[in-house]
Residue, then its C-alpha position, 0 to 999 in steps of 0.5 A: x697478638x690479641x688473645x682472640x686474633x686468628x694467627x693469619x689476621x695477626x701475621x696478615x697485620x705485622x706483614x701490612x705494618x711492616x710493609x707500611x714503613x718500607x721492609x716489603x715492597x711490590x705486592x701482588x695478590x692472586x686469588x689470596x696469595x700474597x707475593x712480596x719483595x723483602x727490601x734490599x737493605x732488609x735483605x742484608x739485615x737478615x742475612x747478617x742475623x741469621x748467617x748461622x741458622x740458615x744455609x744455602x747448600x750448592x755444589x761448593x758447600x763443604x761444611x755446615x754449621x751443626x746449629x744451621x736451621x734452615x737449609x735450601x737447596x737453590x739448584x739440585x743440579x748442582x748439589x755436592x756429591x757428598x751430601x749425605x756426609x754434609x747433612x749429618x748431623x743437621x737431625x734438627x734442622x726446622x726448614x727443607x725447601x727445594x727452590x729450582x723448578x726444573x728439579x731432577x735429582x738423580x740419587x733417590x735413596x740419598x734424598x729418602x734417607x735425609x729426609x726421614x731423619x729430620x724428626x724435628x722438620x716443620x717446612x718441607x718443599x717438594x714442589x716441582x719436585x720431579x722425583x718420586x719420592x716415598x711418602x711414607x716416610x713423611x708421615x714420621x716427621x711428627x712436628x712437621x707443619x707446612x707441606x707442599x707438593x704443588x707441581x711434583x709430576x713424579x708424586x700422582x697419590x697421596x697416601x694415608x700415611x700423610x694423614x698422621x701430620x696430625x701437627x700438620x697446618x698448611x698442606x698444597x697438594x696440587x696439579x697431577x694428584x689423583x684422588x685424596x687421602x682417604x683419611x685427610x680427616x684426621x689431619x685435625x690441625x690444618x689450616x690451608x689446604x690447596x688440593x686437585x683431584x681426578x676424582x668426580x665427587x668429593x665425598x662425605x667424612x673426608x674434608x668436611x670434617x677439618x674443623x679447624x680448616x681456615x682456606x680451602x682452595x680446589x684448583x684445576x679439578x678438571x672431573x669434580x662434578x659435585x663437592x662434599x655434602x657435608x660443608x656444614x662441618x667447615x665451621x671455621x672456614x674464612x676464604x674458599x677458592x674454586x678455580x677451574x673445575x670445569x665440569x663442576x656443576x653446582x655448589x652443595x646446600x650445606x654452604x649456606x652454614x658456612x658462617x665464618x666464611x669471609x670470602x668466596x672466589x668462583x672462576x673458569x668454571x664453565x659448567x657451573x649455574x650456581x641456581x639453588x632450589x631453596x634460595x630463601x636460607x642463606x642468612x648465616x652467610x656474611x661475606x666480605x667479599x664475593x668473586x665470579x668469573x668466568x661463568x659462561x652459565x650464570x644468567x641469573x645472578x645468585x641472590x642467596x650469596x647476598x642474604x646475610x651479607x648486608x652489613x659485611x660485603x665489602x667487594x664484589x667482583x664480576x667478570x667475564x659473565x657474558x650471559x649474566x641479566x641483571x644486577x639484584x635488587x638487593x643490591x641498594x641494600x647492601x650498605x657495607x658495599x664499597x667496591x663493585x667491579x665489572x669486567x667484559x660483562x657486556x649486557x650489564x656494562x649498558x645497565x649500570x650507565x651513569x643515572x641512565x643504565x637500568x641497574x644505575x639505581x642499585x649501585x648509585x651509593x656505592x663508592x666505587x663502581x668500576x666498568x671495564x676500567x672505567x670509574x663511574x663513581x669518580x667521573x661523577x665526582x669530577x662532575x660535580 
């Protein structure tokens, strides 16, 4: 890793690397997530490396390892009787995750008391969790680095006592949270953040104030109507996500100072038009890559998301914009553009016909110019 490379480019690249001589296979990519599949003889490799770090605990388990670090639970269903026996002394296991989607553990204070003695834990799993589980005793868990919650319907508020993790890097707390944490600011170290709220309004000194925030995802906010004022102070933000937030209605001027941020997705956000009242200001921005979909409101496309981004944009992506005009102008000069996909966008699929649609002239230089599947760009070539 170089000196100066954020740990994500760095990780992103020994993933790619490996992946290039064969130890991952079938890559997906949703809106940012990566999924993969290790490759069989790998499997076994790791496997036999760390057979006594890692321990998979089922109802047959009877004993583990006092040196095992990393513990799941594949199946709550079927977990021993005598758990808490088994986990003594296990105080300085590293990784909890809980991996079955229909989760139901009947023995809550057992569940309470082995987590909270984990002082050295650094990945918690609670996802689809379906137990109420106190999270107050989280927030004594000091080293703890990645946190996720994404799905537990018992677990509706996250308290401020999760805002101790001052160590905390990744945190997903999604679908069913009502509002966040008051006092998310003092989560000084995150880094990735998926959140959902009740909440109508993101307020100001709360998530603006992660200066060391990289991704920000805001999913399934059905009431959010506005966000932060006060986004200038995401500094180091290289990736934001909006999706479904359905009664969003505009995105905040302070945008425009996100200088870091590389790319922005916007989808299922029905009631939002993206129309800016000074649209002239938007230089610092230089994304790579630009995503709308499913922008019923977008007539105008939003030339200020293009100012900066000249030399840096790489992919632009429109879909299901029914009601979108034309392409921008500005687009002919956007020399850096690759990749330019439009999908069931049906006034601007007739514009950007091959050498006869209105917009041909702004996108003739891109390399690929996709239309409902189709390649424009290669079908030239094969004309050629």
């Amino acid at each position: 890793m170089n000196e100066n490379e954020e740990s994500e480019n760095a990780g992103l690249r020994y993933l790619k690397e490996l992946a290039s001589k064969c130890f991952f296979q079938d890559f997906e990519e949703n809106y940012g997530f990566i999924k993969c599949k290790m490759h069989d003889l790998v499997h076994d490799l790791a496997l036999s490396l760390t057979q006594n770090e890692y321990s998979i605990v089922t109802s047959s388990t009877r004993q583990i390892p006092k040196n095992v670090r990393h513990l799941l639970f594949p199946d709550n269903a079927s977990l021993p009787q005598d758990l808490s026996t088994i986990l003594q002394g296990l105080d300085h296991a590293r990784t909890i995750v809980f991996m079955s989607e229909e989760r139901d553990l009947n023995n809550k204070l057992m569940l309470d008391i082995n987590l909270s003695r984990f002082q050295y834990l650094r990945m918690l799993d609670l996802s689809h969790l379906k137990l109420d589980v106190p999270l107050e005793r989280i927030g004594t868990l000091k080293h703890l680095r990645f946190f996720h919650l994404h799905g537990n319907s018992k677990i509706i508020k996250a308290p401020d006592f999760i805002c101790k993790l001052q160590n905390l890097q990744a945190l997903l707390l999604c679908q069913g949270f009502e509002e966040l944490p008051t006092n998310i600011k003092y989560l000084i170290s995150i880094r990735f953040l998926q959140m959902t709220t009740k909440e109508e309004r993101l307020l100001n000194n709360g998530i603006g104030c992660l200066k060391s925030l990289r991704f920000l995802f805001i999913i399934q906010c059905e009431n959010l109507k506005y966000l932060c004022e006060d986004m200038q102070g995401l500094s180091k933000l290289k990736r934001l996500i909006i999706v479904e937030c359905k009664s969003l209605i505009c995105l905040p001027p302070s945008i425009k100072y996100l200088s870091s941020l590389k790319t922005l997705t916007i989808s299922d956000c029905e009631n939002i038009d993206l129309v800016m009242v000074d649209e002239e200001d938007f230089n610092q921005l230089s994304l790579q890559n630009l995503a709308l979909v499913g922008l019923p409101k977008l007539v105008n496309f939003p030339y200020w998301l293009l100012q900066g981004s000249k030399y840096t944009l790489q992919n632009l992506h429109l879909e299901d914009c029914s009601n979108i005009e034309e392409l921008p102008a500005c687009l002919k000069n956007i020399v850096s553009l690759q990749q330019l996909k439009i999908e069931n966008c049906f006034a601007l699929g007739k514009r950007c016909e091959r050498e006869k649609g209105e917009d041909w002239s702004k996108i003739a230089h891109i390399p690929q110019v996709i239309v409902d599947g189709y390649n424009i760009q290669s079908s030239l070539d094969s004309d050629d």
